[in-house]
C-alpha positions in Angstrom: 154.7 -128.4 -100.1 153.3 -125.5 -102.4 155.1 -123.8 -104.9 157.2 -121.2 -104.5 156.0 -117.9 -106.6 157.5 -114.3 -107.3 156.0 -111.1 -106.2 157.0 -108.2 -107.9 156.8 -105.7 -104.9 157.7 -102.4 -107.4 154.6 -103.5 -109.4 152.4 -103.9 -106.4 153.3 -100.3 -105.3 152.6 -98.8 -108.4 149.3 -100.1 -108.7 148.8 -98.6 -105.1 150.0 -95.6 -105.6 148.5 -95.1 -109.2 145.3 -95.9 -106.9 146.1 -93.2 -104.4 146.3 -90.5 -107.1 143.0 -91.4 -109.1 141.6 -91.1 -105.4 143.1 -88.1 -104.7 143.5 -86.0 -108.0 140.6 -88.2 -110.5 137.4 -86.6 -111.0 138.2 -83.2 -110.2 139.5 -80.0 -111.6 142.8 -79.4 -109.6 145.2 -76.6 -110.2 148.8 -77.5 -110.0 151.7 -75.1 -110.2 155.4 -76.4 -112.0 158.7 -75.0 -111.8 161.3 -74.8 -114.7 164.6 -75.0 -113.4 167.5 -74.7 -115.5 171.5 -75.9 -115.0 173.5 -75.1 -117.8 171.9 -77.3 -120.7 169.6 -79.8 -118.3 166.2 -79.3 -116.6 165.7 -80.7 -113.1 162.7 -83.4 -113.6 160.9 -85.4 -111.2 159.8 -89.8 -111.8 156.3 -90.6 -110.1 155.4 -93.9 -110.4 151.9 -94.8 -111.0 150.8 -91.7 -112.7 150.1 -92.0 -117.1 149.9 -95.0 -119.1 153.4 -96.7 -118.7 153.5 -95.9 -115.1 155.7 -94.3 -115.0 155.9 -90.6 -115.6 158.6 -87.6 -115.8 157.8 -84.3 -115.0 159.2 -80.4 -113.9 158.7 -80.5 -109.8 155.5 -79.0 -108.9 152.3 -79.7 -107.6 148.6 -79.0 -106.3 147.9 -75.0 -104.9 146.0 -75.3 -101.4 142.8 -73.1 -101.3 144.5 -69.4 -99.7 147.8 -70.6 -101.2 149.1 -68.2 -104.2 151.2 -69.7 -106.8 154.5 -68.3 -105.7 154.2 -69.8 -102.5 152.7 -73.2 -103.4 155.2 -73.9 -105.8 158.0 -72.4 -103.2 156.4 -75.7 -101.0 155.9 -77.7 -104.2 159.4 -77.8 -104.9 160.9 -78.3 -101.4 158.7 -80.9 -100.8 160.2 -82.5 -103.7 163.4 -81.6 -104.6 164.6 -80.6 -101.0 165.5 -76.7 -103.1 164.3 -73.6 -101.5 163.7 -71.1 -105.1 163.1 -68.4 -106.0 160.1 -68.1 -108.3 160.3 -65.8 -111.5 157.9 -65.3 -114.9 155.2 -67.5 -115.5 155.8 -68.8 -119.6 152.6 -70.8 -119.7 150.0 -72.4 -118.3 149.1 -76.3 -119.7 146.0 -77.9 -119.4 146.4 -82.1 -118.5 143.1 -83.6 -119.5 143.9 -87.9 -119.2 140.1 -88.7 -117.7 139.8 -89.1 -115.2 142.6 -86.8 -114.2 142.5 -83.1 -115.1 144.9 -80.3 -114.1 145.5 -76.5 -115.2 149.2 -76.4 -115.2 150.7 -72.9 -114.3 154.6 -73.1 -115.3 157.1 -70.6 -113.7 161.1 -70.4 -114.3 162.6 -71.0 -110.9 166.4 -70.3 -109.8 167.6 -72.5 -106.8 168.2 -70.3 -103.9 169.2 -72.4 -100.8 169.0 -76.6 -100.0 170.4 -79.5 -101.1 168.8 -81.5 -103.7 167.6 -84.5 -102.5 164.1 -87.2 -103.6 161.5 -85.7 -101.2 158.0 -86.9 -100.6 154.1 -85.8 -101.5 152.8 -85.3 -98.3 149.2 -86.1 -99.5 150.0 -89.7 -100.7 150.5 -92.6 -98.1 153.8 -92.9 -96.6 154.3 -96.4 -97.5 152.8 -96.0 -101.4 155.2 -92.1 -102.3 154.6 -91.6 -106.2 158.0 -89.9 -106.1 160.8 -92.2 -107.4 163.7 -90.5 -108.8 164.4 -86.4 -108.9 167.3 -85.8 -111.6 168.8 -83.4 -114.0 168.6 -84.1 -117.6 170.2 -83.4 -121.0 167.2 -82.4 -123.6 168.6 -85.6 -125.7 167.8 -87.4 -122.5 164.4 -86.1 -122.0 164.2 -86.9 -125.9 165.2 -90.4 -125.6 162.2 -91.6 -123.3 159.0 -92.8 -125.0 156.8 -89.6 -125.1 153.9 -91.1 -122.5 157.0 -90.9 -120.1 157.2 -87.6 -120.5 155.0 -84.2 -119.7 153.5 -83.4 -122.9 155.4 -80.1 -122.8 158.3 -81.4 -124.4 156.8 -82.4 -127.6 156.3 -79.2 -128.2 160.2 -78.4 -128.6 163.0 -79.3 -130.1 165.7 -77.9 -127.3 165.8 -77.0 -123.9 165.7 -73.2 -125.1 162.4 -74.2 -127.1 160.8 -74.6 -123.1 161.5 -71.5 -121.9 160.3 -69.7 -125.0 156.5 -72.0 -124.8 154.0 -69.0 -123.8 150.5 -68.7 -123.7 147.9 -72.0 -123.2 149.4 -75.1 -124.2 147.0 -78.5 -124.4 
């Protein structure tokens, strides 16, 4: 009779799904669009697994601008794919440039209002079905955001020191 032994299933996806992104997204330049959405004092964030260092990685909804596709529009699909929120897309603050090789993305950051939906986890349509990225969509506090280990989180927030700091970031962040 041979041994029984563990599988750790979550760690067997991320490694798949941190796969599927460097063979989607690595090696290219890819331009991604990011909304800010604001509730009182917390910021509506998205968890993909397998994306950064630790794996695991928090981020404002958004995502990858399909040739033909303006800004307003992809992140208008960005965010319902992800959040299950129909917006309403307002100024762009900044853009961010993501450079962790073999990954790079120009990062174009808009405040967005909620118009319509009910927030839910949604999907990335590009990744396999069985290997989503997308593990947790939430609101949080800026002390929350704060209290993650900075790799966790999109480089945006080191740049502040509140919630009010993020809407104020203009210009080219990197």
């Amino acid at each position: 009779m041979q041994p029984s032994r563990s599988v750790d299933l979550s760690d067997n996806r991320s490694e798949a799904a941190r796969k599927d992104v460097l063979n989607l997204y690595g090696n290219r330049l890819r331009l991604r669009v990011c909304g800010l959405y604001r509730v009182e004092d917390r910021l509506l964030l998205v968890r993909h697994r397998g994306v950064g260092p630790a794996g695991s990685f928090w981020s404002p909804p958004g995502g990858g601008a399909q040739f033909g596709e303006s800004a307003p529009v992809a992140l208008k699909r960005e965010f319902a794919e992800e959040t299950g929120l129909a917006i309403r897309v307002g100024e762009l603050l900044f853009v961010n440039e993501f450079i962790a090789a073999p990954l790079h993305a120009l990062e174009l950051f808009f405040a967005v209002q909620a118009t319509g939906g009910l927030l839910t986890k949604g999907i990335d349509p590009e990744m396999n079905l069985n290997n989503q990225i997308i593990d947790e969509v939430r609101f949080m506090s800026f002390a929350e955001i704060k209290s993650h280990p900075a790799e966790e989180m999109h480089a945006l927030f080191r740049c502040c020191q509140s919630l009010d700091d993020v809407f104020q970031l203009r210009g080219y962040l990197h």
